[in-house]
C-alpha positions as CSV (number, residue, x, y, z in Angstrom):
1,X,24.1,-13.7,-9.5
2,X,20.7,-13.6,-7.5
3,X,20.8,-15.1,-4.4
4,X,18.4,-13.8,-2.4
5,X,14.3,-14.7,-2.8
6,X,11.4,-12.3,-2.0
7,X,7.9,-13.8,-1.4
8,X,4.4,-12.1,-2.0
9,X,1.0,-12.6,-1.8
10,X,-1.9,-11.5,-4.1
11,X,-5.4,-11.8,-4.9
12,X,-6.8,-13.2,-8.2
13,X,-6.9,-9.2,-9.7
14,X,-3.6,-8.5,-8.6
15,X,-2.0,-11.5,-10.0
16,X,-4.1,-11.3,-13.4
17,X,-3.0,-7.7,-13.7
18,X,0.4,-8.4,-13.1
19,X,0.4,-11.2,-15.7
20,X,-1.3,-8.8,-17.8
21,X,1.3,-6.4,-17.6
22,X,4.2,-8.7,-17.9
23,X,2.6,-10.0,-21.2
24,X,2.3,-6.8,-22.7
25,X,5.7,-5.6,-21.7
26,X,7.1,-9.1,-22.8
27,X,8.7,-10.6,-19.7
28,X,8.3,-12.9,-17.5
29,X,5.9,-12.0,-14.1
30,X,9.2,-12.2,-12.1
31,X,11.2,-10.0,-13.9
32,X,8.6,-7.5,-14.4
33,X,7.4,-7.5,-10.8
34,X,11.4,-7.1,-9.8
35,X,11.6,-4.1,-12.8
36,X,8.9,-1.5,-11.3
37,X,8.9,-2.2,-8.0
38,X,13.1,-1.7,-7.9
39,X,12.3,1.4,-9.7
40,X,9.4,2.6,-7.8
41,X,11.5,2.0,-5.1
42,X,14.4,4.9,-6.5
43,X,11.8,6.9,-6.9
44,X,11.2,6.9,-3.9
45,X,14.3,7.5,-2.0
46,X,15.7,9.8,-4.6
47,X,13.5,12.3,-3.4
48,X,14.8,12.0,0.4
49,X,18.6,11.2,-0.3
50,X,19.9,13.0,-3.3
51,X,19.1,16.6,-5.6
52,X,21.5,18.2,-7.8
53,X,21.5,21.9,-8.1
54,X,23.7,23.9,-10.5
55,X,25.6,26.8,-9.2
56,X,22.9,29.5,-9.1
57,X,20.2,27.0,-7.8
58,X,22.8,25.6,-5.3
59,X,23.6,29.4,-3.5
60,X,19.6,30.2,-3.9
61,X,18.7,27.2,-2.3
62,X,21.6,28.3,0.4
63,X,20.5,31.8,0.8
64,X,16.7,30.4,1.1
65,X,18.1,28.5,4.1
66,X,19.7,31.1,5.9
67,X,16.5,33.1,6.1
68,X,13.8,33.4,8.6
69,X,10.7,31.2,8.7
70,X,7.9,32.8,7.0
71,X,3.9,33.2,8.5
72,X,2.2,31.2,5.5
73,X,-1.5,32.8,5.4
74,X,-4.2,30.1,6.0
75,X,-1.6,27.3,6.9
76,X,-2.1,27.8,10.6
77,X,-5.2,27.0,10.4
78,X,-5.2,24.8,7.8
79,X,-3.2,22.7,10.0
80,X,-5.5,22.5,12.3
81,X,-8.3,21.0,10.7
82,X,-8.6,17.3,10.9
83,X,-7.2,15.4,8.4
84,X,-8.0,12.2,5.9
85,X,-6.7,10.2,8.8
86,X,-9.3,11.7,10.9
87,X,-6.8,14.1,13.3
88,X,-5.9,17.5,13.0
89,X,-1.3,18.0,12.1
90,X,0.4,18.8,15.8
């Protein structure tokens, strides 16, 4: 059972896109809204919680670990530049 609520806010494009969408897929705003954004949401934290490595990939990944850090050519510098946000990586 659902108990809990979650409010938003959107413009006039959002919410016509939405609806859009919804229609097409054949549910309801709600329940197409809760659909992608629970699974966008796995998506994302999959990638920073959980992997699953066979075997070989599992001791690879273990030896990969146990080595030294490697000098990357260009990423010094590339580092150093200033970024999208305006400031160059510390």
């Amino acid at each position: 059972m659902k108990a809990e609520r979650l409010h938003l806010r959107v413009d006039e494009e959002q919410k016509a896109l939405l609806e859009a969408a919804s229609e097409a897929t054949g549910q309801s705003v709600s329940a197409f809204v809760l659909r992608v954004a629970t699974e966008a949401a796995a998506d994302v934290l999959a990638d920073r919680r959980t992997f699953v490595l066979d075997d070989e990939g599992w001791q690879a990944f273990d030896r990969a670990l146990d080595e030294p850090a490697k000098d990357v050519p260009g990423l010094r510098e590339l580092l150093r530049k200033p970024t999208v946000f305006g400031e160059a990586a510390e």
